[in-house]
C-alpha positions in Angstrom: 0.0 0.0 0.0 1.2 3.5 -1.1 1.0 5.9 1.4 0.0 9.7 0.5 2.8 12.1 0.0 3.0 14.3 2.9 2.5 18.2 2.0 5.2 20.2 2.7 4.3 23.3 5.0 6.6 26.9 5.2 7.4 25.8 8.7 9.1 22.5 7.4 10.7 24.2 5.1 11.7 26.9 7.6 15.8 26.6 8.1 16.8 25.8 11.5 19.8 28.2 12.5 21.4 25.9 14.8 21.8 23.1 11.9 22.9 25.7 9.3 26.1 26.4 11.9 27.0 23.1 12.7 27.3 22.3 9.4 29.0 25.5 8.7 30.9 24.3 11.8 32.2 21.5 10.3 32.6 22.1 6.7 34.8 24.7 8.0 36.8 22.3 10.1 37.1 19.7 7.5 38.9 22.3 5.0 41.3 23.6 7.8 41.8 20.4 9.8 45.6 21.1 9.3 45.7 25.0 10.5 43.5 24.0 13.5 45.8 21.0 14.6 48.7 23.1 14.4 47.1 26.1 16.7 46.1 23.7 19.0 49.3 21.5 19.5 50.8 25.6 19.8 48.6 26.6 22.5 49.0 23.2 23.8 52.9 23.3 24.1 52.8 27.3 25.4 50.4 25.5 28.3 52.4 23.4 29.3 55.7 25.6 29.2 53.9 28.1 31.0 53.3 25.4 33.6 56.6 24.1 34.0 57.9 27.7 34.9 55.3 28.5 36.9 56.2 25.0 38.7 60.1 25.5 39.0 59.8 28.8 39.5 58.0 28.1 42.7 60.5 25.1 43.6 63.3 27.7 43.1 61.9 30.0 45.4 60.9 27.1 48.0 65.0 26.5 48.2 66.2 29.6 48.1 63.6 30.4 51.3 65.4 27.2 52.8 68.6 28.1 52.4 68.2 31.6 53.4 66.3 30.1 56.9 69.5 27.8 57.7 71.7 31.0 57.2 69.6 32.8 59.2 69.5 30.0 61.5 73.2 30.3 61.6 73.3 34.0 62.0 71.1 34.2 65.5 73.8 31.1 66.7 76.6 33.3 66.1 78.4 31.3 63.7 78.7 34.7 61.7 81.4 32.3 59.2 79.5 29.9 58.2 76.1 32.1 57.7 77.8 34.5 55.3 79.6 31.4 53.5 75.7 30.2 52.6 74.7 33.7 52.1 77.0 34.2 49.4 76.0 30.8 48.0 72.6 31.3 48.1 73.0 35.3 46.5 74.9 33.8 44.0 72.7 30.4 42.9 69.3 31.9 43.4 70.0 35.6 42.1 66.5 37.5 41.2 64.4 35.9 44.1 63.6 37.5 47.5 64.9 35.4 49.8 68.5 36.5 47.9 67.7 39.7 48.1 67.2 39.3 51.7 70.4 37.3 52.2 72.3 40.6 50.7 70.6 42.5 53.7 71.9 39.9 56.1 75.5 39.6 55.4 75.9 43.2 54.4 75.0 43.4 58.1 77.3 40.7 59.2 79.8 42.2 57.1 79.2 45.4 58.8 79.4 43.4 62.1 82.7 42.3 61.4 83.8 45.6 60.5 84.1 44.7 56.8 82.6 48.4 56.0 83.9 48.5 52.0 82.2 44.8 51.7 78.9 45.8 53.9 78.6 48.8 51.2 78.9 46.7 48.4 75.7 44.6 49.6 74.1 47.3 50.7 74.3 48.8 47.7 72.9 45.8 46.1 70.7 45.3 48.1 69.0 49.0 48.2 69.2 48.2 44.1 67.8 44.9 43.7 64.9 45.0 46.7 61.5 46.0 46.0 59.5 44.4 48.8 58.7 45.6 52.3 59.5 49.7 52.7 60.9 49.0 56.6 63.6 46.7 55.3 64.5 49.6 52.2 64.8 51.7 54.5 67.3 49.6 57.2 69.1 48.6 53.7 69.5 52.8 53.0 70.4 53.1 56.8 73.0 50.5 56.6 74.6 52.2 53.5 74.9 55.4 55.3 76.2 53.9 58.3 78.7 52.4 55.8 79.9 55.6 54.9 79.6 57.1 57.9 82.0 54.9 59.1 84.3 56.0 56.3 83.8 60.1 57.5 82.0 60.4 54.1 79.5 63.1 55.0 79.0 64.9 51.5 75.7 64.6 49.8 77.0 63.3 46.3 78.5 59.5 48.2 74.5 59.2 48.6 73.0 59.0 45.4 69.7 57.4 47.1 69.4 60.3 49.0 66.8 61.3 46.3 65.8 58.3 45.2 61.9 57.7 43.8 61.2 54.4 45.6 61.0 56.5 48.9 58.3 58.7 48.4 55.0 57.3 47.7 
């Protein structure tokens, strides 16, 4: 038995927007497939090199915190010796993180301490240069400094070049 053709209404011959795109969609993706895969294996690889950093990054700074806590360890016992030795290890292996930046305060004060004024300078000097955290410990670094050259009878205004300097005015 035949069955009567079914009329065909405006409404079935209506388009329906969300089939037009899909096959836009993936018309569109069949005649790039190549491009796509390549942007994607792109942003795939800058993902995951942004995660490594990110990750040894944080490691980095996680040892150079340690090391900087044994020196300071070190320091408070009054083994002045053996803290600056690991000061000067961990300023020179972890360069660029906080906790060395920090270590340059501390043995420019041990140097300092020991009377070593033209080596206490130095880190200071580094240290007023390099820090950009807390303002209290900017300003002990700029204190030390002057002490430094107070020490030396330096009393004229041009031995102080941070005298001026932006980062102490808000």
């Amino acid at each position: 038995m035949l069955k009567p053709k079914k009329k065909i209404t405006k409404q079935d011959l209506k388009e329906d927007k969300f089939v037009k795109f899909t096959l836009q969609a993936k018309t569109y993706v069949d005649e790039n497939y190549q491009k796509i895969m390549r942007v994607g294996l792109v942003i795939g690889a800058v993902i995951i090199i942004l995660i490594f950093y990110y990750y040894n990054a944080q490691e980095t700074n996680k040892e150079a915190n340690s090391q900087l806590g044994i020196a300071e360890i070190e320091y408070t016992n009054g083994n002045l010796q053996k803290a600056s030795e690991r000061l000067v290890r961990l300023i020179d292996e972890y360069d660029g993180t906080d906790a060395a930046d920090q270590g340059m305060f501390l043995i420019a004060n041990i140097f300092f301490q020991q009377k070593k004024y033209e080596e206490a300078r130095i880190y200071f000097d580094r240290f007023v240069s390099a820090y950009s955290g807390s303002n209290i410990l900017l300003a002990s670094g700029y204190a030390g400094l002057a002490a430094c050259e107070e020490v030396n009878s330096n009393f004229s205004v041009t031995s102080f070049p941070f005298m001026f300097h932006s980062s102490m005015f808000p």
